[in-house]
DRENMILUM-86945 format. One line per 5 residues: number of its first residue (from 0); their letters; for each residue x, y, z of N, C-alpha, C. Coordinates in nm, 2 decimals. Example, Ala and Ser with C-alpha at 12.3 -4.5 7.8 and 13.67 -1.06 7.14 Angstrom:
BEGIN
0 = as = 1.32:-0.57:0.78:1.23:-0.45:0.78:1.32:-0.33:0.78 | 1.28:-0.22:0.71:1.37:-0.11:0.71:1.29:0.00:0.79;
This chain:
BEGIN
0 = xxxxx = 12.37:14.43:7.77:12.48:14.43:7.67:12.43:14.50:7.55 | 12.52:14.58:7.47:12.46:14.61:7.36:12.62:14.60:7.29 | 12.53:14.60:7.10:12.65:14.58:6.97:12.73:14.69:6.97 | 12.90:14.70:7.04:12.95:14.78:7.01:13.04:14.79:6.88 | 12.98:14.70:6.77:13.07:14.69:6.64:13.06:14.85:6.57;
5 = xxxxx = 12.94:14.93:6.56:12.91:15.01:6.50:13.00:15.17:6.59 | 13.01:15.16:6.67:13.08:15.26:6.83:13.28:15.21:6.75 | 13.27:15.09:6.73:13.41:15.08:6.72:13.44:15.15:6.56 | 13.42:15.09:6.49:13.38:15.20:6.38:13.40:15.32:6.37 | 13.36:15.42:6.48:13.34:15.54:6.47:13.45:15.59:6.53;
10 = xxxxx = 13.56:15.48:6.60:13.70:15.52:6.68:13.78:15.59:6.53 | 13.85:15.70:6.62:13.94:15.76:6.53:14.12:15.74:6.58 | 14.23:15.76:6.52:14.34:15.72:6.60:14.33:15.82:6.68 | 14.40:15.71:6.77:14.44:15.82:6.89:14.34:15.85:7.02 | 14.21:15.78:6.99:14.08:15.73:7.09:14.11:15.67:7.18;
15 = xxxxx = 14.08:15.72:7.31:14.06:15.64:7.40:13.93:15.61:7.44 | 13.89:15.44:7.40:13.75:15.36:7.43:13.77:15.26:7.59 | 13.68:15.34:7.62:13.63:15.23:7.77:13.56:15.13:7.75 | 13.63:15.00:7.76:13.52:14.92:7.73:13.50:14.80:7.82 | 13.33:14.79:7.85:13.38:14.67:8.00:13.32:14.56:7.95;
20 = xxxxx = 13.38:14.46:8.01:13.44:14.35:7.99:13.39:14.23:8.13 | 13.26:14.21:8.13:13.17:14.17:8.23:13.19:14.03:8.29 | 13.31:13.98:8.28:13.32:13.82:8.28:13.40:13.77:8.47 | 13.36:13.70:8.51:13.41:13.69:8.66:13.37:13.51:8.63 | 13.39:13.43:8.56:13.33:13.27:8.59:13.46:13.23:8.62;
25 = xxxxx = 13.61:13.27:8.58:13.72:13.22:8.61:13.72:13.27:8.77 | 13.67:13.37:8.82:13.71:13.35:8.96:13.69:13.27:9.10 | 13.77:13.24:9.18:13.82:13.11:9.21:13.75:13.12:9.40 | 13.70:13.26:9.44:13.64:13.25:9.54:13.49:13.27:9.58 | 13.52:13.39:9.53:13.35:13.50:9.49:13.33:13.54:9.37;
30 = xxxxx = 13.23:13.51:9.27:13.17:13.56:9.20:13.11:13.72:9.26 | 13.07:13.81:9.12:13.08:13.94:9.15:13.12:14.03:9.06 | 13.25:14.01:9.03:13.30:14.14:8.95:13.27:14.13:8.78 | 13.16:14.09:8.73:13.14:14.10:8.66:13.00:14.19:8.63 | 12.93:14.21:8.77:12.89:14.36:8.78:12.93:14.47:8.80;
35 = xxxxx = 13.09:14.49:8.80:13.17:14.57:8.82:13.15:14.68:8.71 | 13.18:14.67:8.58:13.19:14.79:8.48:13.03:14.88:8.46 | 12.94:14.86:8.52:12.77:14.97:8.54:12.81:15.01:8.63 | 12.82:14.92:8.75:12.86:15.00:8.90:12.94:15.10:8.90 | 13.08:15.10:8.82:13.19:15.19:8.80:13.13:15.31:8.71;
40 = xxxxx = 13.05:15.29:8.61:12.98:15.41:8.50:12.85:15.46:8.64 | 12.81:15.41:8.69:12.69:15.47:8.77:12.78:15.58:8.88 | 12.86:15.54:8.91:12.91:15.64:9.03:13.04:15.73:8.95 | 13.07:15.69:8.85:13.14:15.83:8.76:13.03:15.93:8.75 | 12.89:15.87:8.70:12.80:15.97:8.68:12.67:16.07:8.74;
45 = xxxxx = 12.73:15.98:8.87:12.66:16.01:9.00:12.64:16.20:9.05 | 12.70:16.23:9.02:12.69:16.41:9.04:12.79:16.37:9.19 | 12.79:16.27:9.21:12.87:16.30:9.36:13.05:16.40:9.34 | 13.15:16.37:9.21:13.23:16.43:9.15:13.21:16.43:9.08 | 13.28:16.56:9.00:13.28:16.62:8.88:13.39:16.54:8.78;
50 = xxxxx = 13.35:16.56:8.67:13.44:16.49:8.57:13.59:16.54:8.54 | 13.64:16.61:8.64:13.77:16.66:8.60:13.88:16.56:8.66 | 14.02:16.53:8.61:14.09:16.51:8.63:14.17:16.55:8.75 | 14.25:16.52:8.82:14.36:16.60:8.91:14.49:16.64:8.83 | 14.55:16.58:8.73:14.60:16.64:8.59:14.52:16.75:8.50;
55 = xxxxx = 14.40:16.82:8.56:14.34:16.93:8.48:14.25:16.88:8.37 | 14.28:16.78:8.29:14.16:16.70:8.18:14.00:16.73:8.26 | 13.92:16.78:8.23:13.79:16.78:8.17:13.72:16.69:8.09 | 13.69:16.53:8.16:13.64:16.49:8.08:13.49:16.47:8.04 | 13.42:16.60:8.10:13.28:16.61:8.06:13.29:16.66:7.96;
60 = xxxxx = 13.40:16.76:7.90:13.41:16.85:7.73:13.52:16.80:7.68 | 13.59:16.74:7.76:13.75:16.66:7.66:13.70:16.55:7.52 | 13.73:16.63:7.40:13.69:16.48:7.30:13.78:16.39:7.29 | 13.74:16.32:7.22:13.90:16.20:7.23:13.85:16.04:7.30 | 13.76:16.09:7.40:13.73:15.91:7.45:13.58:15.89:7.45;
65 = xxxxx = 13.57:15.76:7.43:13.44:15.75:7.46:13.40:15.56:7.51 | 13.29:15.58:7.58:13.29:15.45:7.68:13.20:15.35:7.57 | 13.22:15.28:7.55:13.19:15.19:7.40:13.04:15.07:7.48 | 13.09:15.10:7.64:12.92:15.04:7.68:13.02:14.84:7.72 | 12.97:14.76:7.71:12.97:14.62:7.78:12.99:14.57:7.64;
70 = xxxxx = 13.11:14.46:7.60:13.10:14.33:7.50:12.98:14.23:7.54 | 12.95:14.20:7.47:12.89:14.05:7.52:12.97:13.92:7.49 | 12.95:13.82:7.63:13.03:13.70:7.62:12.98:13.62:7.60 | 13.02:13.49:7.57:12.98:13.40:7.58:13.03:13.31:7.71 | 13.06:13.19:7.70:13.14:13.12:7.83:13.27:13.03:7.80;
75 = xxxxx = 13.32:13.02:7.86:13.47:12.97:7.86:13.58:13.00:7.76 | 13.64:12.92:7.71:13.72:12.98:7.58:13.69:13.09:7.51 | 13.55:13.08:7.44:13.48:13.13:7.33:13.48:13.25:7.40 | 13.46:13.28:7.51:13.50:13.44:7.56:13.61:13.52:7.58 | 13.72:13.43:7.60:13.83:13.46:7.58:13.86:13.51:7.44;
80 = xxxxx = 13.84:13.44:7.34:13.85:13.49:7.19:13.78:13.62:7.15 | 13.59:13.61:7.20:13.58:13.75:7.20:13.61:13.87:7.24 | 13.64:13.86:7.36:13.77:13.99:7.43:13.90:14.00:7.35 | 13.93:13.94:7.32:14.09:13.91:7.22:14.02:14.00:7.07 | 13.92:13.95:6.99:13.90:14.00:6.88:13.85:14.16:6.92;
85 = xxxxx = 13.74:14.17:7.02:13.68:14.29:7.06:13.81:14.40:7.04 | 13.91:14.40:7.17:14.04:14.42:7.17:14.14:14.47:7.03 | 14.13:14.40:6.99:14.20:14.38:6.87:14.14:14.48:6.74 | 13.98:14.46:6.74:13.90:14.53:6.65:13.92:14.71:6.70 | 13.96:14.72:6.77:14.00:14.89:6.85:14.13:14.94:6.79;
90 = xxxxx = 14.19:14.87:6.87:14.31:14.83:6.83:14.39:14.84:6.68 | 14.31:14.84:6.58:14.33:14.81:6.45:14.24:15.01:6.40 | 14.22:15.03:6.48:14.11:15.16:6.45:14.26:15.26:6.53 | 14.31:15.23:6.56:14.44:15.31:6.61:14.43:15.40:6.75 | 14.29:15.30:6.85:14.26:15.37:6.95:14.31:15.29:7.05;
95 = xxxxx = 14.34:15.34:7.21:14.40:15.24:7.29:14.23:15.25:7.40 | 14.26:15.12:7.46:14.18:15.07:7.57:14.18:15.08:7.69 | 14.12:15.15:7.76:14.08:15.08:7.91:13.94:15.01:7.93 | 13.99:14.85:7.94:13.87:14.79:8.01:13.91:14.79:8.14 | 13.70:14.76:8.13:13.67:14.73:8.33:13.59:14.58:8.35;
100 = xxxxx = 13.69:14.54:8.39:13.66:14.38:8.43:13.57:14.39:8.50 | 13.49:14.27:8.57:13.51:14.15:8.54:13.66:14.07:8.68 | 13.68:13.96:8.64:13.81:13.95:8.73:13.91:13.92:8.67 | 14.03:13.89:8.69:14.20:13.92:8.68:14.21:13.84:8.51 | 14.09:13.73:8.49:14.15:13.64:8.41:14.16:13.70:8.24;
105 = xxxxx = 14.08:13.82:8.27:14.05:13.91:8.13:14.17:13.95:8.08 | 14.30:14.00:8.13:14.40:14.08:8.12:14.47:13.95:8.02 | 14.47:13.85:8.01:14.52:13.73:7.91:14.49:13.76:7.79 | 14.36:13.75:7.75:14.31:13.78:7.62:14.34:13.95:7.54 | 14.34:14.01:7.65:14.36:14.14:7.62:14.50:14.16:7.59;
110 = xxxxx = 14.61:14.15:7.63:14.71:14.12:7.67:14.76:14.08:7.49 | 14.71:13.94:7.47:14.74:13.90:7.33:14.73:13.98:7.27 | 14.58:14.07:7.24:14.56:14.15:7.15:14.69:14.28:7.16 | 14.70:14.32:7.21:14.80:14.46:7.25:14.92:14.42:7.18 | 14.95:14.27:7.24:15.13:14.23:7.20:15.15:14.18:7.03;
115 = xxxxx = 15.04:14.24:6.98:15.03:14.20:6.84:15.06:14.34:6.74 | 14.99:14.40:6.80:15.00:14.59:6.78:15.13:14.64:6.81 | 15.16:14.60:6.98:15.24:14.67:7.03:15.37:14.59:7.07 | 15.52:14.63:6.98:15.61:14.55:7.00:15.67:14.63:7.13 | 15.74:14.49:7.17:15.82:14.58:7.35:15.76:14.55:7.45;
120 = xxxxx = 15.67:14.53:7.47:15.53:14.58:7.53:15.61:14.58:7.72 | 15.53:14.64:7.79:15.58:14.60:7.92:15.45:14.62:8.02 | 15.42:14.57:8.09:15.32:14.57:8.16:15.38:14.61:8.34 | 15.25:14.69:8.38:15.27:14.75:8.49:15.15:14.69:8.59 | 15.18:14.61:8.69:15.10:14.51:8.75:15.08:14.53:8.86;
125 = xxxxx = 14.95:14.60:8.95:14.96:14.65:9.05:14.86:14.54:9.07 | 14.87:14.45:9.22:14.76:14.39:9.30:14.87:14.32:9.42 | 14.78:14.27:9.48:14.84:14.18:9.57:14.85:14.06:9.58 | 14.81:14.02:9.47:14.88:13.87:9.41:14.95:13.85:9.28 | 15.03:13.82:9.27:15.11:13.78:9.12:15.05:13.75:9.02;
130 = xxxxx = 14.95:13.64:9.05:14.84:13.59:8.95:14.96:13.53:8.84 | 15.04:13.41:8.87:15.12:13.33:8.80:15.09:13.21:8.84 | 15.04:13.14:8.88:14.99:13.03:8.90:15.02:12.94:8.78 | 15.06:12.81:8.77:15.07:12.77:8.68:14.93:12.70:8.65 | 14.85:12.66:8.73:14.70:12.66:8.73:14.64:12.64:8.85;
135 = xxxxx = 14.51:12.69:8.86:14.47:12.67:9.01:14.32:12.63:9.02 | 14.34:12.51:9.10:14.21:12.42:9.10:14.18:12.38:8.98 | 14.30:12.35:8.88:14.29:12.25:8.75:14.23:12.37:8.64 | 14.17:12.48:8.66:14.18:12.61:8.59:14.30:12.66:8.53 | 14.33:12.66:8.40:14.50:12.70:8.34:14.43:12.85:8.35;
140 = xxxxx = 14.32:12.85:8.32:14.25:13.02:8.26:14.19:13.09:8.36 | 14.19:13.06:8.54:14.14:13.10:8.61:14.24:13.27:8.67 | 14.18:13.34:8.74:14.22:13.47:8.74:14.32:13.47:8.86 | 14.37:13.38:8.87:14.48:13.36:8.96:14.64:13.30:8.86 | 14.59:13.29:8.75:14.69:13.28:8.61:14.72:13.31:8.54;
145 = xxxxx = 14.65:13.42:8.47:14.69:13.54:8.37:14.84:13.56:8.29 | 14.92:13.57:8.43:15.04:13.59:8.42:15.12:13.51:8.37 | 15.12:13.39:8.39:15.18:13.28:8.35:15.13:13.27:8.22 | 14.98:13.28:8.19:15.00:13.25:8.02:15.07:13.36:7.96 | 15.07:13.47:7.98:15.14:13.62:7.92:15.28:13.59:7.92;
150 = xxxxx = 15.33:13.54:8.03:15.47:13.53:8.02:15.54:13.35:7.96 | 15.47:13.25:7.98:15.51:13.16:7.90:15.47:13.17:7.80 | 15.42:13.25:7.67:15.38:13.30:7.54:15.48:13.37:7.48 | 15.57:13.46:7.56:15.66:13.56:7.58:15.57:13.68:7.50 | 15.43:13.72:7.53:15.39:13.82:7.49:15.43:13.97:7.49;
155 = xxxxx = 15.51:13.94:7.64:15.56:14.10:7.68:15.74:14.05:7.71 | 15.82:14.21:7.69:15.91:14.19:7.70:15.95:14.19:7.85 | 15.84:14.25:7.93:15.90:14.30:8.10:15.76:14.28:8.18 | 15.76:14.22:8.24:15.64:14.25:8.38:15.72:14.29:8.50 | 15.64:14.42:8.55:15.67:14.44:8.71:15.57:14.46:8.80;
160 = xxxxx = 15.59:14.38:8.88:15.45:14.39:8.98:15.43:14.46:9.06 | 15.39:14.56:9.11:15.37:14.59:9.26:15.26:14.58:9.38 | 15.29:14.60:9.48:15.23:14.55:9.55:15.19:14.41:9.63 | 15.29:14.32:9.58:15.21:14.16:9.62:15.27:14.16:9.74 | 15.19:14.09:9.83:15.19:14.05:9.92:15.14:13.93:10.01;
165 = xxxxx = 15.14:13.82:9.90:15.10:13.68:9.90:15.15:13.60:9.82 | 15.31:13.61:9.81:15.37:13.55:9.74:15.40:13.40:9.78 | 15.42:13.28:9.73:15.42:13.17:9.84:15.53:13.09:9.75 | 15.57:13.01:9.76:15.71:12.91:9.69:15.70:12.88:9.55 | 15.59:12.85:9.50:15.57:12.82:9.37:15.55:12.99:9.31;
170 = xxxxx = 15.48:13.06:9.39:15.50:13.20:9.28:15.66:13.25:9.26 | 15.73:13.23:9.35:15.84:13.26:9.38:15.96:13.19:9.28 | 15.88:13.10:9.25:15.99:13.00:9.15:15.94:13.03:9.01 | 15.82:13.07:8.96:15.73:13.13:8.89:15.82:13.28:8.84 | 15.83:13.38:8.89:15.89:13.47:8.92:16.03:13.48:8.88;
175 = xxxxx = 16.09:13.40:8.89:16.25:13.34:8.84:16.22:13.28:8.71 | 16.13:13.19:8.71:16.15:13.15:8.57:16.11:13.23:8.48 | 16.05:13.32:8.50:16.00:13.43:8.36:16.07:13.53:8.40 | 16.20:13.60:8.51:16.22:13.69:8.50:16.17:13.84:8.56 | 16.07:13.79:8.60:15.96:13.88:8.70:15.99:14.02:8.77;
180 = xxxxx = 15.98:14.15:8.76:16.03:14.22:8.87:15.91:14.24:8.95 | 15.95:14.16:9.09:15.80:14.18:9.17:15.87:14.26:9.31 | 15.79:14.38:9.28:15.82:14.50:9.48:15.67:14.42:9.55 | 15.74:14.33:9.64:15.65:14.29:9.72:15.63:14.44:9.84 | 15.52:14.40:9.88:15.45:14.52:9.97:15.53:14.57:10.09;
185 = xxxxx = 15.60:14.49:10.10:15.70:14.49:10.23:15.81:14.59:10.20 | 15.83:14.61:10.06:15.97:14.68:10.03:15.96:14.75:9.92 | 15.78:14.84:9.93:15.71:14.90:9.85:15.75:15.03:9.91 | 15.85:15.11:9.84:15.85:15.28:9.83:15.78:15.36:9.73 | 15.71:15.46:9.76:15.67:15.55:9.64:15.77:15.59:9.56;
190 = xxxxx = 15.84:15.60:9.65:15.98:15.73:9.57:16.01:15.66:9.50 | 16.03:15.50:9.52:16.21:15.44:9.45:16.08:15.31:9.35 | 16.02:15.33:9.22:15.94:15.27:9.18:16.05:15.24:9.03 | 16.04:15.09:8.97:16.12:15.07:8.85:16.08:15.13:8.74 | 16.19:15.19:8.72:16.18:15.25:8.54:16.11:15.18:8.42;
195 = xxxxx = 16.03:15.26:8.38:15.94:15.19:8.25:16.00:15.24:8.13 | 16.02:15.14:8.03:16.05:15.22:7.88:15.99:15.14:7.76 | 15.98:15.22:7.73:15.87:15.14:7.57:15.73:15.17:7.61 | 15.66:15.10:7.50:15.51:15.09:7.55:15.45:15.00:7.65 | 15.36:15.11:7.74:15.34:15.03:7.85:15.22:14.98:7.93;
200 = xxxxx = 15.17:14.87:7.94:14.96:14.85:7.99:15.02:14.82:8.12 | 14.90:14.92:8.20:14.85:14.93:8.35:14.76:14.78:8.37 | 14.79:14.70:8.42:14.69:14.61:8.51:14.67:14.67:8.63 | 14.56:14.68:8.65:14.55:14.72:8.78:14.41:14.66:8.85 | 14.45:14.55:8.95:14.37:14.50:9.06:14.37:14.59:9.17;
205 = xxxxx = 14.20:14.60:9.23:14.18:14.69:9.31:14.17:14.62:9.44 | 14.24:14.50:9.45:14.27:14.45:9.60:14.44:14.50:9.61 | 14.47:14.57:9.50:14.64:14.62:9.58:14.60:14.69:9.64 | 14.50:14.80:9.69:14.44:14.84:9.78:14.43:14.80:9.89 | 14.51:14.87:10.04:14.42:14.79:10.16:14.28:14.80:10.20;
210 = xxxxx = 14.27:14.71:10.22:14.09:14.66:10.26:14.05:14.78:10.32 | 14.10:14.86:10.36:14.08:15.00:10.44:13.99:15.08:10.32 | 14.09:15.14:10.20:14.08:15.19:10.08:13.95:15.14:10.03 | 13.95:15.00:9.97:13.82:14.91:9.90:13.82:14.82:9.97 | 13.72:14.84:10.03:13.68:14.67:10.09:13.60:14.59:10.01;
215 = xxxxx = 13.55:14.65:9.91:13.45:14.57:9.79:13.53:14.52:9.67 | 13.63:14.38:9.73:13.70:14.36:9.65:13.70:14.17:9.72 | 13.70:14.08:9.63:13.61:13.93:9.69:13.78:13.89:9.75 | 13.86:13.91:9.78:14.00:13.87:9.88:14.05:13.97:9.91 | 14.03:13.99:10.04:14.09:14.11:10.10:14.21:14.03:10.20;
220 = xxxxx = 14.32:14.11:10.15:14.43:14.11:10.20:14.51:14.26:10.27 | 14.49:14.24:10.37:14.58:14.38:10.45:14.72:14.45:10.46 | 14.69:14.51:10.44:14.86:14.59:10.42:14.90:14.65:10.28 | 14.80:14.67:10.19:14.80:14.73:10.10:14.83:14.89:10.08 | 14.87:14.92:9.95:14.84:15.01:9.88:14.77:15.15:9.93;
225 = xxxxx = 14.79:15.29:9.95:14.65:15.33:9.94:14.64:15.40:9.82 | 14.50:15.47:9.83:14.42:15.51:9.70:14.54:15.64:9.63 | 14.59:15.73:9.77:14.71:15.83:9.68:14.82:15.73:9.61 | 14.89:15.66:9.67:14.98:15.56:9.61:14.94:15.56:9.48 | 14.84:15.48:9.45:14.78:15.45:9.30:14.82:15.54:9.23;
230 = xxxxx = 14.74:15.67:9.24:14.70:15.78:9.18:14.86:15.87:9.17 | 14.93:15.84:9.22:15.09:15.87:9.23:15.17:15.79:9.12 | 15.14:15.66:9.13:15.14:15.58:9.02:15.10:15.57:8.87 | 15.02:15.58:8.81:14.90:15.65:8.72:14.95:15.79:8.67 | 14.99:15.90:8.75:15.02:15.98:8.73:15.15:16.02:8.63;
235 = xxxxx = 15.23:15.95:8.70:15.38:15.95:8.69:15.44:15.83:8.57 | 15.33:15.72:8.52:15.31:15.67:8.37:15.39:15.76:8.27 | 15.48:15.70:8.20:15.52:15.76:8.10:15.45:15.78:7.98 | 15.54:15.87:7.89:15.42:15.93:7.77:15.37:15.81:7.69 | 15.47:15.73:7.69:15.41:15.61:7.58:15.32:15.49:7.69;
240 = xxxxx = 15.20:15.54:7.69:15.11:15.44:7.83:14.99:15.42:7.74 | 14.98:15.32:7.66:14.93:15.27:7.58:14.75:15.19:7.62 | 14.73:15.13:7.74:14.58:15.10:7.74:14.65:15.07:7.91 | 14.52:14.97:7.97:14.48:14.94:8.08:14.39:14.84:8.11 | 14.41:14.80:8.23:14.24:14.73:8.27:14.25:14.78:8.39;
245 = xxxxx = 14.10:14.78:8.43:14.07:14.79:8.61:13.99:14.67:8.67 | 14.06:14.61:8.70:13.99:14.44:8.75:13.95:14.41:8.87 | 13.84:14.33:8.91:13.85:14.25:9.06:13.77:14.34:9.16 | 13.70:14.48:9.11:13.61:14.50:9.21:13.47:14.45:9.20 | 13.44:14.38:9.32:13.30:14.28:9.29:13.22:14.39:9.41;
250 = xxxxx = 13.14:14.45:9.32:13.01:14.50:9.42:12.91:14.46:9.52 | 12.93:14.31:9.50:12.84:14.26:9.61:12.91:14.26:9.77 | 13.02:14.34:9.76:13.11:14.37:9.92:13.10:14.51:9.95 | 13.03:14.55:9.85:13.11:14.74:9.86:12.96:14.78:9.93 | 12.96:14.74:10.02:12.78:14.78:10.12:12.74:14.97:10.11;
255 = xxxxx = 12.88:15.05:10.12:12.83:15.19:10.09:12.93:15.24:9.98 | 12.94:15.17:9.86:12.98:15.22:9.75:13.13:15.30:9.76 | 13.18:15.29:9.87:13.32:15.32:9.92:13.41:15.30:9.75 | 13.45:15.17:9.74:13.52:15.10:9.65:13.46:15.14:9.52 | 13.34:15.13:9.51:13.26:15.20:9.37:13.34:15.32:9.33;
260 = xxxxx = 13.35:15.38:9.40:13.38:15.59:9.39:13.51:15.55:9.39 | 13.61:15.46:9.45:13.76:15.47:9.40:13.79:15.41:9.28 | 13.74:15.30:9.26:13.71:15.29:9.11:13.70:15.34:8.98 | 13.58:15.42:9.04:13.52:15.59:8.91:13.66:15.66:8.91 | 13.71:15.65:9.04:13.82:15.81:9.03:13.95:15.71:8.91;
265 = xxxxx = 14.02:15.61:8.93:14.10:15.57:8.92:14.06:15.50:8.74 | 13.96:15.53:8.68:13.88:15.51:8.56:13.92:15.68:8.52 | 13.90:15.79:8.61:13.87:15.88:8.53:14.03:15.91:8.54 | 14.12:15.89:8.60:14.21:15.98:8.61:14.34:15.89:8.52 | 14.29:15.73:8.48:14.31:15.69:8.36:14.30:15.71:8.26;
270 = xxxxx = 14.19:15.72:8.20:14.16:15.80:8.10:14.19:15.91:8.07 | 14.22:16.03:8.15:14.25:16.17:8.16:14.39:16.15:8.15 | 14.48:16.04:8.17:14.67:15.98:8.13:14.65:15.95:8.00 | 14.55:15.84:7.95:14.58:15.85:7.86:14.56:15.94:7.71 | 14.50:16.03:7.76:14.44:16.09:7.67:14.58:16.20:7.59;
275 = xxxx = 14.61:16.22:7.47:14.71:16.29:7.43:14.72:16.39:7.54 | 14.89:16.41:7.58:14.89:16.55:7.67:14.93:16.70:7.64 | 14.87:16.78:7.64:14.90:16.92:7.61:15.04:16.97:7.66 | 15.05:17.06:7.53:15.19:17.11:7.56:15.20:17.22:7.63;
């Protein structure tokens, strides 16, 4: 871990800072993804691909972002608040975020921070679980809940999910009562995806992926996503796409770094969206 107070500092508006965000103790099966954000910087930098975008960005000579390195946590709450302030201290420097979790439960704290900055807000929610839970295994803050604190706070004006495909009666009533637009996987088209307006954060769980895509991901669920989908997705983000997270890939599954390298791509072609676009 190192002090990124002095790196935040040096953000100018209009920066885009990567910052990861190492925390997985809310997760509810496998521990893991909180060695996620080195893993994801080791194989961006791997020489295996080059730093260019498929949007044309260059981000070996593109200025404008820079990877701010790992927060340090503490445990329970008191981590939650540091992510929220970390967040927030960027935030206030006029730069937008992509963090790399860690697992799902990070997107809560970050979340706050943004809906303070950013009025409207609407979030774009790719995985295959809803993560509305009104709490699970007596955890209000576990990474299967996120959503539910976001949306009983009324932090955001719109959530839409895609990709779930493990929806069960209580998410389903969950879903109604906040209003939810969820494209479960079953009745997932590329073409026919809902209209975004206003300012908008990407959550993006890398189990919306089918296990095919990333298998280094601690619940694998089949019939997912694939990696062009995403990147179709991502792409097609409107101009006002304000930060992100990339959550939930735990390395201790990814045996030949498969998942690692879709990760790096889906980091870099993030960052290469958000970065102002040329005229």
């Amino acid at each position: 871990m190192i002090d990124i107070e002095e790196k935040i500092r040096a953000l100018s508006k209009g920066d885009v800072a990567v910052l990861g965000v190492p925390l997985d103790e809310n997760s509810s099966f496998l521990r893991g993804p909180a060695l996620a954000p080195s893993r994801i910087r080791e194989m961006l930098r791997s020489g295996s691909a080059n730093m260019s975008t498929e949007l044309g960005v260059d981000l070996g000579s593109a200025c404008g972002w820079t990877d701010l390195g790992d927060i340090s946590l503490s445990n329970g709450s008191e981590a939650f608040d540091q992510i929220e302030s970390g967040i927030s201290g960027i935030l206030e420097r006029g730069a937008r975020v992509l963090a790399l979790g860690g697992d799902h439960s990070i997107s809560y704290p970050i979340v706050k921070a943004y809906s303070r900055t950013f009025q409207g807000l609407a979030i774009l929610h790719l995985d295959a679980h809803p993560d509305t839970y009104d709490e699970y295994e007596g955890n209000r803050l576990s990474h299967a809940c996120p959503f539910a604190r976001i949306m009983e706070e009324g932090r955001v004006k719109r959530l839409i999910q895609i990709g779930i495909r493990t929806m069960n009666p209580h998410q389903r009533l969950q879903a109604e009562r906040f209003g939810i637009t969820s494209v479960e996987m079953k009745d997932f088209s590329p073409d026919r995806l809902p209209e975004l307006d206003g300012p908008v954060y990407l959550s993006l769980d890398m189990d919306v992926l089918d296990p095919a895509f990333a298998p280094g991901v601690s619940h694998h669920e089949p019939g997912g996503l694939t990696t062009r989908d995403v990147l179709k997705i991502i792409h097609g983000l409107p101009e006002e796409f304000v930060g992100a997270d990339l959550v939930e890939f735990n390395p201790t599954r990814d045996t030949v770094s498969v998942t690692a390298m879709v990760a790096a791509k889906f980091y870099k072609e993030i960052v290469g969206r958000m970065l102002p676009q040329k005229p």
